[in-house]
Structures are given as structure tokens and as C-alpha cells.
C-alpha positions in Angstrom: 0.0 0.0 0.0 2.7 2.5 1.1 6.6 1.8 0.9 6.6 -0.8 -2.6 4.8 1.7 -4.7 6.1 5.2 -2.9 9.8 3.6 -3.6 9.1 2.8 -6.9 7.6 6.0 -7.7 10.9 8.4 -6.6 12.7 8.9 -9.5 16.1 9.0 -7.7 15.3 5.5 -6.1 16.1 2.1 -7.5 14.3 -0.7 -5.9 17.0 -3.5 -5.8 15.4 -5.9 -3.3 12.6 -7.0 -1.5 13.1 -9.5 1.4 10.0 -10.8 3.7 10.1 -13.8 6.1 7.9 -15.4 3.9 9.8 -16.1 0.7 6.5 -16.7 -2.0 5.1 -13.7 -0.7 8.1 -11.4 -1.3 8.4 -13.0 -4.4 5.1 -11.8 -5.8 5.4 -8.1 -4.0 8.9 -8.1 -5.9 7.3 -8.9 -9.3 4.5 -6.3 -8.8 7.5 -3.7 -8.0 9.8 -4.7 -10.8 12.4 -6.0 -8.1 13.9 -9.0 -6.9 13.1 -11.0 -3.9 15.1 -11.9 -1.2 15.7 -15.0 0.9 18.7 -14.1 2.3 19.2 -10.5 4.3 22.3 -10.1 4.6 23.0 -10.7 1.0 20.2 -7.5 0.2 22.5 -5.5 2.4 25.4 -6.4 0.1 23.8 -4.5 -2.2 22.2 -1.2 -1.6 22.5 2.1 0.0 19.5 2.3 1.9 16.4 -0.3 3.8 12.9 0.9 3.8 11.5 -1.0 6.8 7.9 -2.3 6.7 8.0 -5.2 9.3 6.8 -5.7 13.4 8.8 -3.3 15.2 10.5 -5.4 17.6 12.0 -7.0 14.4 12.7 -4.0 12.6 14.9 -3.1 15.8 17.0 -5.5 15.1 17.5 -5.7 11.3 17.3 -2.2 11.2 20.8 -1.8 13.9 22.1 -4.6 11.5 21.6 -2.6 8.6 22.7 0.7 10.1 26.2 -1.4 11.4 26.3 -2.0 7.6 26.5 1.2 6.4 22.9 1.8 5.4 20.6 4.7 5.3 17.4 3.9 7.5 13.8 4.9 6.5 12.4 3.2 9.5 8.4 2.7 10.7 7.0 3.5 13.7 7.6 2.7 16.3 11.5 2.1 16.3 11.3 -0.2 18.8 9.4 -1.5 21.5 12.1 -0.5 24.5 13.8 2.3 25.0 17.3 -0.1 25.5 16.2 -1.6 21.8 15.7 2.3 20.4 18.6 3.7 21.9 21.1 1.1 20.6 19.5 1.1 17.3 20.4 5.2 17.2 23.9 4.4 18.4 24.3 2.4 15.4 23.0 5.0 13.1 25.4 7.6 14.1 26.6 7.6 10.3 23.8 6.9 8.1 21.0 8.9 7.3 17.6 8.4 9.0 14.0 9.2 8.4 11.0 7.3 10.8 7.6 7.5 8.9 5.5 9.3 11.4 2.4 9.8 8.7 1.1 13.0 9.1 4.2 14.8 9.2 4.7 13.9 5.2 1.5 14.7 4.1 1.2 17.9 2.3 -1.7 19.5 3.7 -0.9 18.3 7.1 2.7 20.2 6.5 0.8 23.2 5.6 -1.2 23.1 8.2 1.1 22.6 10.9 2.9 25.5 9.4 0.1 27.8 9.4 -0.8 27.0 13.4 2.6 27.5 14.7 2.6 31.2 12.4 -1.0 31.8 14.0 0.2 31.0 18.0 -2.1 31.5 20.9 -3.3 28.0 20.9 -4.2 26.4 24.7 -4.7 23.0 24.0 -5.7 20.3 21.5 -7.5 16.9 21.2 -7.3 14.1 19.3 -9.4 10.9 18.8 -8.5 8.0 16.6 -11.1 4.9 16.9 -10.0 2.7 13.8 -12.1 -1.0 13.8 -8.8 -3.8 13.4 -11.9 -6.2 14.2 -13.4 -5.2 10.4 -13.2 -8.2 7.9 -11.6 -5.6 5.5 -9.1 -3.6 7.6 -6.3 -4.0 5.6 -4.2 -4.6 9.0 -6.5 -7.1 10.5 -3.7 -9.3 10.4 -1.2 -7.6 12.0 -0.4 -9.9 15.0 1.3 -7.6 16.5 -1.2 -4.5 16.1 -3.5 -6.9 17.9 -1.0 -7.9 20.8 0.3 -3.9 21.4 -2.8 -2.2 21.3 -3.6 1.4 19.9 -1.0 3.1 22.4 2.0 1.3 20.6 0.3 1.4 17.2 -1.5 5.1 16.7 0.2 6.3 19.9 3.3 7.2 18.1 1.7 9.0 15.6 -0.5 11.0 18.3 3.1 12.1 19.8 4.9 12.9 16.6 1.6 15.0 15.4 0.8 17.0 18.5 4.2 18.0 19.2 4.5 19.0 15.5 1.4 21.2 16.6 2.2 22.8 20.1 5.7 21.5 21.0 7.5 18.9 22.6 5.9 16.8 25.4 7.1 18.0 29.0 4.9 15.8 31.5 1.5 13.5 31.1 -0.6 11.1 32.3 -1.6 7.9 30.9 -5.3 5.9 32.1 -6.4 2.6 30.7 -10.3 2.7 29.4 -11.5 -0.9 28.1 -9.9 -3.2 25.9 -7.0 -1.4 24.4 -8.5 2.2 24.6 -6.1 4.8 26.3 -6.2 8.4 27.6 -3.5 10.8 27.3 -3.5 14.2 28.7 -0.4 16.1 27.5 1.4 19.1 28.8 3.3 20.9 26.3 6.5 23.0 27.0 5.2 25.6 25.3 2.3 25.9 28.4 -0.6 24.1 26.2 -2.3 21.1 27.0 -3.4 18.1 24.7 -5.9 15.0 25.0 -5.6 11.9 23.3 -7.8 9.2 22.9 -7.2 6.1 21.3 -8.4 2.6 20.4 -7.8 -0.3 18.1 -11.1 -1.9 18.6 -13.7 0.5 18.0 -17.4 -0.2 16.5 -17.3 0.1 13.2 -19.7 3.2 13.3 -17.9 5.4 15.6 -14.4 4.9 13.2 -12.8 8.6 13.3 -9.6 10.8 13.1 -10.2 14.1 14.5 -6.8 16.5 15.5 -8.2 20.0 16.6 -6.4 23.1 18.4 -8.0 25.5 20.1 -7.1 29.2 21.6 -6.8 32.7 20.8 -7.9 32.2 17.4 -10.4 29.8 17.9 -10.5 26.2 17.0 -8.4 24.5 13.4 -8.6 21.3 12.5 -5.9 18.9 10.8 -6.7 18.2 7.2 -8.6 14.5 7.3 -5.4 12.6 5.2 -5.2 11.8 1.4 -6.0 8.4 0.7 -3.0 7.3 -0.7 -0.1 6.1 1.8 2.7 5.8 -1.1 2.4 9.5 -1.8 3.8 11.1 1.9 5.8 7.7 1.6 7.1 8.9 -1.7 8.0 12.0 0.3 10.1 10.6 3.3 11.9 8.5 0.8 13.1 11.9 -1.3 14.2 13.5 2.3 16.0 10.2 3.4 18.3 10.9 0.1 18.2 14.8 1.1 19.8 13.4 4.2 22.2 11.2 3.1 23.5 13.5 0.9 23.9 16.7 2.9 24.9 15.0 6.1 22.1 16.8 7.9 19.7 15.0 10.5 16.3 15.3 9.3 13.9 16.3 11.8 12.0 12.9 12.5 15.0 11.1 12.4 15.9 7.3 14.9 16.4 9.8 17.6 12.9 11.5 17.4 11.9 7.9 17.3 13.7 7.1 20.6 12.2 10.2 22.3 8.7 8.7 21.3 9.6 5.4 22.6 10.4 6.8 26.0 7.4 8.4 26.1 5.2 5.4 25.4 6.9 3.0 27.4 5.7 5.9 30.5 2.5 6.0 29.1 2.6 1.9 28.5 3.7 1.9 32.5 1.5 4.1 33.7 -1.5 2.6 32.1 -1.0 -1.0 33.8 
């Protein structure tokens, strides 16, 4: 959906590999990309400049410090990790490669705008965001994601809920984390900046109350986020054109492995605080 055709689609990006644990199934990703597949990982590394990660993110820890030992530029998922030891010597590694994490909304075009226009306007006291997606739907398209199902909302949307309000209002100084039922979590953020932020966030939703709402309000009044585009490969597309930018100048992109470790510190808190 987002990394195979946002690579392909970058003209200064050649799509040598594609490696997956299971070996038909990269095999028929590869052909639909133009690409080889992979059985073997280290002999992929042999080979390029750069990984684009798409895998569980426990895993990705690892092959991603493997990669980054190798010499290879990072465009990592979120989250990096699931510990902060795991994130922490994963950015170690990466002290001499490039690295971009693909926190969504801060690729997206209209989101960028946006973000840009609220920080120019100022005055804004506080935020809130709700995400209820439905993983339980026969046609989620990451139904099947074991460990979506095992981690919950706080390890899956949670990062993106970090990464996005502190685009908005600056980075996180204290909160508080409350479990609700199921999976559903509560987050009240304060800001360094002075504002506050709510987050609410589930997995397991019914299907009819399904919804993405980020909204800041203050002096101005209330602004909304842009709802998304539906394409995932286009602000993919975009973190893969900045990962070069990176490589090339030498200069760490903004939400690079070490914004990802400061968001796994903050949700193994909110992951302690909750139990």
C-alpha cells in the first residue's frame, strides 16, 4: 500500500530488493514492483545504499541496527522499537547513516501546511485528538497484523498521536496515561510551550464510531488537521526523497531514529502508567 509503490515511484530511487520472512510472498510483492526477492538478508544488504523498513517493530529493531552497522541509510516505521534499550542502541548504530521514521502525518502535504500555518498563528491552549479505527473489520487491511493486535492502539497510533501534537504545540514536558477498556487509552499532554493536549485512542472501535479528529484551540479559535489523502505511497514517496536529502547533505532530518527514541520513552511511560 505505502513503501513498494512510494519507492518505486521516486525517481532518484532504484528498488533492488525485497526480502519478507515469507519467501513466495516477497516474491510476488517483488514482481509487482519490478524487483527481486530476497531470501537471504544479509546478501540484500550487500547491495544497496539504503532499507525501507515495513515489518513488526521489535523485528525491525534489530535488522534495522544490523543494517545501520552495515553502512545503510534507515527509513524506519514507527515505532523504532518497543524498548527504549532496543531504540537507543539502534540510534547508536546509526550515528553515520541517514535516518527518516515515517510518522504519517508529518509527510503529508496539507498536514505540513497546516502545521505550518498553526505554529505562524500561536495562541493555541490545548488540543485533542481521537482516533477509533475498527482492526476487528473483515476488510481492515491490517487485521492481520499480529502484533497490532498484541500492542494495542498506544503502541500502534500512539506514536503517531506524539509525533503530530508535538508538530502542533511543541514537545511533550509531563503527562498522564489511564487505561479505558480493551485497548482504549487516555492521554493528557502538557506541552512546553504551556498548552495542553488530549488523546484518545483505540484499536477496537465499532465500526460506526471509526474517526480521526486532531483539533487546536485558543486565541484564534479552533483549526482542525486536514482528514489525510487516501494514498499512503504519496507522503511515503516524500520521506523517501528526504532520506536521500539526508544522506546527501549530512544533515539529521527532523523525524529522524532519535525523534523515534524520544517517542519510545514516552510510550513505554504512558505503557507503565496505564498497567
Amino acid at each position: 500500500m505505502a513503501h513498494g509503490p512510494g519507492l518505486v515511484s521516486v525517481e532518484d530511487v532504484e528498488l533492488v530488493g525485497v526480502w519478507g520472512r515469507h519467501t513466495d510472498r516477497a516474491l510476488r510483492l517483488a514482481q509487482q514492483l519490478g524487483s527481486t526477492a530476497y531470501d537471504d538478508y544479509a546478501a540484500l544488504l550487500r547491495g544497496i545504499d539504503a532499507v525501507a523498513f515495513s515489518v513488526p517493530p521489535d523485528v525491525q529493531a534489530a535488522m534495522a541496527t544490523e543494517a545501520a552497522k552495515a553502512g545503510k541509510h534507515l527509513l524506519l516505521d514507527k515505532p523504532v522499537a518497543t524498548s527504549v534499550g532496543a531504540a537507543q542502541a539502534l540510534a547508536d548504530a546509526a550515528r553515520d547513516v541517514a535516518s527518516v521514521v515515517f510518522f504519517t502525518d508529518r509527510f503529508v502535504s496539507s498536514s505540513r501546511t497546516w502545521f505550518e500555518e498553526v505554529r505562524r498563528t500561536g495562541g493555541w491552549r490545548g488540543a485533542w485528538m481521537r482516533w477509533f479505527s475498527a482492526l476487528q473489520q473483515p476488510d481492515n487491511p491490517f487485521g492481520a497484523s499480529a502484533w497490532r493486535h498484541e500492542r494495542g492502539a498506544l503502541w500502534d497510533t500512539g506514536p503517531h498521536a506524539f509525533s503530530t501534537l508535538m508538530a502542533a504545540l511543541g514537545p511533550v514536558a509531563a503527562f498522564t496515561a489511564t487505561a479505558g477498556e480493551g485497548d482504549l487509552v487516555n492521554l493528557v499532554l502538557r506541552h512546553e510551550s504551556g498548552a495542553t493536549s488530549t488523546v484518545t485512542l483505540t484499536q477496537f472501535a465499532p465500526p460506526a464510531a471509526e474517526t480521526y479528529d486532531v483539533t487546536l484551540w485558543g486565541s484564534a479559535g479552533f483549526s482542525s488537521m486536514p482528514q489525510r489523502p487516501g494514498r499512503p505511497d504519496e507522503p511515503l514517496a516524500v520521506a523517501a526523497r528526504e532520506l536521500i536529502a539526508a544522506a546527501e547533505s549530512g544533515k539529521p532530518h527532523p523525524v529522524d531514529v532519535r525523534f523515534g527514541v524520544r517517542v519510545v520513552e514516552l510510550l513505554t511511560q504512558a505503557h507503565e502508567q496505564r498497567d
